[in-house]
N, CA, C and O atoms as a DFTB+ gen file, in Angstrom:
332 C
 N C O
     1  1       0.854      -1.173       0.000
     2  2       0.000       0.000       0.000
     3  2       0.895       1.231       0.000
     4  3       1.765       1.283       0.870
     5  1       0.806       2.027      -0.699
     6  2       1.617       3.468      -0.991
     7  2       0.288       4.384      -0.697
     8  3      -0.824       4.276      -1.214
     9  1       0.861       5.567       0.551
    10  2      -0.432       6.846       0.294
    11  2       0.872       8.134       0.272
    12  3       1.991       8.347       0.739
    13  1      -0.072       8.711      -0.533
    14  2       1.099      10.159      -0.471
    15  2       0.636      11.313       0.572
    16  3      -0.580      11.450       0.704
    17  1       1.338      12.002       1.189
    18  2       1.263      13.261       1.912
    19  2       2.027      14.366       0.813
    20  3       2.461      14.147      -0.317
    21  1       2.008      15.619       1.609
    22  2       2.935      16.474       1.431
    23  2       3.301      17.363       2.047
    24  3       2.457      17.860       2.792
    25  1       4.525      17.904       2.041
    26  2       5.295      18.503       2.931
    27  2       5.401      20.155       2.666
    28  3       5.894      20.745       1.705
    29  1       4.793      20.654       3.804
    30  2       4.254      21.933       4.033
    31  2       5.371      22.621       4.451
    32  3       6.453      22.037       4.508
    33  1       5.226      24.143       4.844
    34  2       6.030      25.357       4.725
    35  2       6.543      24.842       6.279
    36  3       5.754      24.194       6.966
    37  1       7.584      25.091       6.668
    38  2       7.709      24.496       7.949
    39  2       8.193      23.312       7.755
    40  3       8.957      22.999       8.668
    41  1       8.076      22.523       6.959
    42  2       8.464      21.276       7.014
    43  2       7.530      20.258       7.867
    44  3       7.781      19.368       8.680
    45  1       6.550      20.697       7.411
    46  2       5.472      19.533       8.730
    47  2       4.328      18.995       7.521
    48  3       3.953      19.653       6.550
    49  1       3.959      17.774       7.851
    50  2       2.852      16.978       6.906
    51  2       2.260      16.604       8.005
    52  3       2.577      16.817       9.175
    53  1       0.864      15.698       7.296
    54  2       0.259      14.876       8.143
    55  2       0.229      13.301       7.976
    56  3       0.747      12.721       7.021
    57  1      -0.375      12.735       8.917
    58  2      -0.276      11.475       8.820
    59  2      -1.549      11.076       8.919
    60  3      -2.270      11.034       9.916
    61  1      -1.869      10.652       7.293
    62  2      -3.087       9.771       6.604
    63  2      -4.466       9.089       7.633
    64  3      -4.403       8.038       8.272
    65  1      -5.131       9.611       7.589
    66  2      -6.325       8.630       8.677
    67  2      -5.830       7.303       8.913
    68  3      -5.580       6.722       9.969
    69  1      -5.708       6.814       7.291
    70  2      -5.398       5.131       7.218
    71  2      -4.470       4.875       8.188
    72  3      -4.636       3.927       8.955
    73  1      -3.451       5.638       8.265
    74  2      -2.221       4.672       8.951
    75  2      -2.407       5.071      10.674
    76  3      -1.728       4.512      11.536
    77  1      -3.735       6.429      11.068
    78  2      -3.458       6.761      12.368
    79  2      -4.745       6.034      13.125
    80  3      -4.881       6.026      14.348
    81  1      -5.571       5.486      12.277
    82  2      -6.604       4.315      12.866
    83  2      -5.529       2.903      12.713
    84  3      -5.778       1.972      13.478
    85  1      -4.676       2.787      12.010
    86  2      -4.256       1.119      12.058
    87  2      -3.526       1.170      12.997
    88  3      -3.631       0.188      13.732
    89  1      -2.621       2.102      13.386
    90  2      -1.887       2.345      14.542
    91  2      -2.222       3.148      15.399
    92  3      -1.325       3.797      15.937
    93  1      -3.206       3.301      15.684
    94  2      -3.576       4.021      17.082
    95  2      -2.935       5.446      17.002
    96  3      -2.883       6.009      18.096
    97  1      -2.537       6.009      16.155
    98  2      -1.971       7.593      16.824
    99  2      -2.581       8.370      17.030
   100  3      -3.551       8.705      16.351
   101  1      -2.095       9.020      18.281
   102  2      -3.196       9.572      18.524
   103  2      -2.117      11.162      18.529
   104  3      -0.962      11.162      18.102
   105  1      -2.931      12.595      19.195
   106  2      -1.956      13.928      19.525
   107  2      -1.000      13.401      20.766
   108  3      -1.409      12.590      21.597
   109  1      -0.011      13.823      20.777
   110  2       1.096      13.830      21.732
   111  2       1.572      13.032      21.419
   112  3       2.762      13.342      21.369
   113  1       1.382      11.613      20.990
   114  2       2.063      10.640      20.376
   115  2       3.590      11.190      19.459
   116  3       3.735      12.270      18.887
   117  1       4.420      10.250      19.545
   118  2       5.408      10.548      19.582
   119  2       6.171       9.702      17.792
   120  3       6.037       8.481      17.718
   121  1       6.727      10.275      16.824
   122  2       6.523      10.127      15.610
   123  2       8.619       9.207      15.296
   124  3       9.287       9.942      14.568
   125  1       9.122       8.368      15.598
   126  2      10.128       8.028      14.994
   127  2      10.752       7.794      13.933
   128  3      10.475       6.665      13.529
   129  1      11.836       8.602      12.951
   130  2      12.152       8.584      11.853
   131  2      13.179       7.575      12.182
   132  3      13.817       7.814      13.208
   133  1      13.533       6.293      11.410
   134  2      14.597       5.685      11.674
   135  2      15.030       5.194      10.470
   136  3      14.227       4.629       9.729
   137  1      16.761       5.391      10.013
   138  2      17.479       4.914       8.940
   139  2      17.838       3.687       9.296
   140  3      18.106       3.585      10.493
   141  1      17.938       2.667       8.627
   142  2      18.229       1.099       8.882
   143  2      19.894       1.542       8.790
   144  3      20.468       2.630       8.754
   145  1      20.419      -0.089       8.769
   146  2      21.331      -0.313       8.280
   147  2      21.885      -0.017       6.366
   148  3      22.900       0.278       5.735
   149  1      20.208      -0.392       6.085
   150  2      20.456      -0.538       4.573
   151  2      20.192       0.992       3.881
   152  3      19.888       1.198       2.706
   153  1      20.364       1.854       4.789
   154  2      19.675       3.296       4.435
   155  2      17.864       3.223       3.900
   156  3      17.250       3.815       3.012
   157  1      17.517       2.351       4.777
   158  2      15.832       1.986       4.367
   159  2      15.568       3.231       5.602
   160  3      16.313       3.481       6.550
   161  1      14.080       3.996       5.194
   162  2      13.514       5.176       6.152
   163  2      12.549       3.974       7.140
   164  3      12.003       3.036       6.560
   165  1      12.480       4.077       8.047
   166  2      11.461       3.129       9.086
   167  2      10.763       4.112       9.315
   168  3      11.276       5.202       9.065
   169  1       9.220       4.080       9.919
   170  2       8.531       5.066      10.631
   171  2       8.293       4.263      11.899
   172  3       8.312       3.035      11.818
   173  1       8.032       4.960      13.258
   174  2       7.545       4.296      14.119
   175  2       6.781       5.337      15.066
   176  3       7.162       6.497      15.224
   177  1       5.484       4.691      15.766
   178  2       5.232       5.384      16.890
   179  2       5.081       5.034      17.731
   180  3       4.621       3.938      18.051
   181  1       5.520       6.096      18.497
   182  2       4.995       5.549      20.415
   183  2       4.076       6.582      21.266
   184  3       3.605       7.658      20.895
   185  1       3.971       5.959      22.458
   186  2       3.004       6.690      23.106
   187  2       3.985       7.915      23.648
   188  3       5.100       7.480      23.936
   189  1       3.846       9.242      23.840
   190  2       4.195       9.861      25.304
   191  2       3.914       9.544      26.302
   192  3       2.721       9.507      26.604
   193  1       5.161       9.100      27.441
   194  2       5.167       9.084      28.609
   195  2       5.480      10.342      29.163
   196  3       6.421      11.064      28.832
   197  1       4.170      10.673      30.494
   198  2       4.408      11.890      31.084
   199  2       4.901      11.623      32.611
   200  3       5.047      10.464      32.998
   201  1       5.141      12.682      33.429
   202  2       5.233      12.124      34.951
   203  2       4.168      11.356      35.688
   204  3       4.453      10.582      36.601
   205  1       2.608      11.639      35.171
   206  2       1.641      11.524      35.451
   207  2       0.981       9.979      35.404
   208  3       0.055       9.461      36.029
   209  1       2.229       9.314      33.994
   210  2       2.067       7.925      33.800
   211  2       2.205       6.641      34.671
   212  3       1.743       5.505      34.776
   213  1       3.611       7.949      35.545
   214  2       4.687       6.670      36.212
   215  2       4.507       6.875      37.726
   216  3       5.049       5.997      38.397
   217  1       4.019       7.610      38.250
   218  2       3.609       8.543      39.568
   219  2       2.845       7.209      40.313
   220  3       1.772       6.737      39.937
   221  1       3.523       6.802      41.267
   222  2       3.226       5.376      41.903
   223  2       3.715       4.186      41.686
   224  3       3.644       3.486      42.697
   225  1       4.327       3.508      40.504
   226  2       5.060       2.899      39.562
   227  2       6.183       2.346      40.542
   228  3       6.394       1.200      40.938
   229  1       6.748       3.393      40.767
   230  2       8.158       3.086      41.394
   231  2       8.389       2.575      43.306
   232  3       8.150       3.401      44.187
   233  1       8.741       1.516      43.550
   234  2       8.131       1.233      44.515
   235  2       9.827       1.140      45.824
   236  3      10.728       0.307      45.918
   237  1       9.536       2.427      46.576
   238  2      11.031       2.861      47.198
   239  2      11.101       2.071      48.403
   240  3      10.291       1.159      48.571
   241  1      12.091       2.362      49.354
   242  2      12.473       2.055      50.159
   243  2      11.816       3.339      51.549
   244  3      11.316       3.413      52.671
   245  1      12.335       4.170      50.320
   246  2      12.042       5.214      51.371
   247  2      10.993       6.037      51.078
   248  3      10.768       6.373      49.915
   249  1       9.927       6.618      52.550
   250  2       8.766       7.061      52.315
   251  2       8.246       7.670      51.244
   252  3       9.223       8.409      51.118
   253  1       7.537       8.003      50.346
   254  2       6.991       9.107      49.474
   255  2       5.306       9.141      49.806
   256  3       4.661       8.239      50.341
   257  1       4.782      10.507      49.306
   258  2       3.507      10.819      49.239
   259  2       2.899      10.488      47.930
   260  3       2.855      11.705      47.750
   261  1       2.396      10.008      46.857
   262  2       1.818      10.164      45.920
   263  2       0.936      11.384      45.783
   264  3       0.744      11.694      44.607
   265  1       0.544      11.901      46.382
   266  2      -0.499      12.660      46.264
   267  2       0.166      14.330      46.328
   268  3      -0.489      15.280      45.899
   269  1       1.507      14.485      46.910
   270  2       2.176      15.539      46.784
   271  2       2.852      15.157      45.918
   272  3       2.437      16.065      45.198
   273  1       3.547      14.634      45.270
   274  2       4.089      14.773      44.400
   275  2       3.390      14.610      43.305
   276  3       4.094      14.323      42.336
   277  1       2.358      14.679      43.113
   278  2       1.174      14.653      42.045
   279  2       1.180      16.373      41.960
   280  3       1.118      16.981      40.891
   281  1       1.258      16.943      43.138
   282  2       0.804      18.428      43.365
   283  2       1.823      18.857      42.760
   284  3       1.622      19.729      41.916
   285  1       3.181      18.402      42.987
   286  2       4.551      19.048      42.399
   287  2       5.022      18.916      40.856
   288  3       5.890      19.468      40.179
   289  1       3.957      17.840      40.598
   290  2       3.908      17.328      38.736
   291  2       4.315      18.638      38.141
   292  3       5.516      18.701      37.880
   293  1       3.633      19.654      37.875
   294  2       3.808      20.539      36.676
   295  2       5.248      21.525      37.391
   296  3       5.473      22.664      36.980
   297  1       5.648      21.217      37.898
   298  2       6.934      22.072      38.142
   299  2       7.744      20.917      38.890
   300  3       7.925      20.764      40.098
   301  1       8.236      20.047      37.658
   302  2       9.293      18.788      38.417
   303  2      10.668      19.425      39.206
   304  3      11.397      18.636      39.807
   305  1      11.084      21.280      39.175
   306  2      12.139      21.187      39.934
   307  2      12.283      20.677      41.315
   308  3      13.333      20.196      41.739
   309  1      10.904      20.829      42.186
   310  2      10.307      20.583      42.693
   311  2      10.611      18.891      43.680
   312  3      10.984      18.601      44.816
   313  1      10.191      18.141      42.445
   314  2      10.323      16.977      43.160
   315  2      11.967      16.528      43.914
   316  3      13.044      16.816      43.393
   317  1      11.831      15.909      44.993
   318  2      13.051      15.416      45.286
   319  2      13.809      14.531      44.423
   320  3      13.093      13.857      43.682
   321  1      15.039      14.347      44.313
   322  2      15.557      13.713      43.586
   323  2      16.212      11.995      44.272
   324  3      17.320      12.367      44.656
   325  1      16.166      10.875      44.517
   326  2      16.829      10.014      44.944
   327  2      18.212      10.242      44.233
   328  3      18.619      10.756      43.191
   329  1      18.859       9.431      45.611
   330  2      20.825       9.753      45.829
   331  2      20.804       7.762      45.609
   332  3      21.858       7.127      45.637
């Protein structure tokens, strides 16, 4: 299957209904250009991971709040850092 786009002022196109219903893309999604070995173009996508994804995930030793550091999300200088 071949579909054509085209490449706008800016250098930005879109990506075809067809290929963003077969693969799920959705906005924020994340777009990978990759050259093989054989100089072949790969496309790939992935999801964005935000802080918001992993917030509980990680399971410490030492105390944390989930719920403050949920509060500290949009300004990660914020969060403590583990040593």
């Amino acid at each position: 299957m071949t579909i054509t786009t085209t490449v706008y002022e800016g250098n930005q196109t879109s990506i075809p209904s067809e290929i963003r219903k077969k693969y799920n893309v959705k906005p924020k999604d994340i777009v990978e250009w990759i050259i093989d070995d054989n100089g072949e173009l790969q496309v790939k996508f992935r999801k964005k991971i935000e802080l918001k994804d992993v917030l509980g995930m990680i399971k410490e030793e030492i105390p944390y709040n989930s719920v403050e550091l949920k509060k500290m999300a949009p300004n990660t200088s914020k969060i403590p850092r583990l040593k």
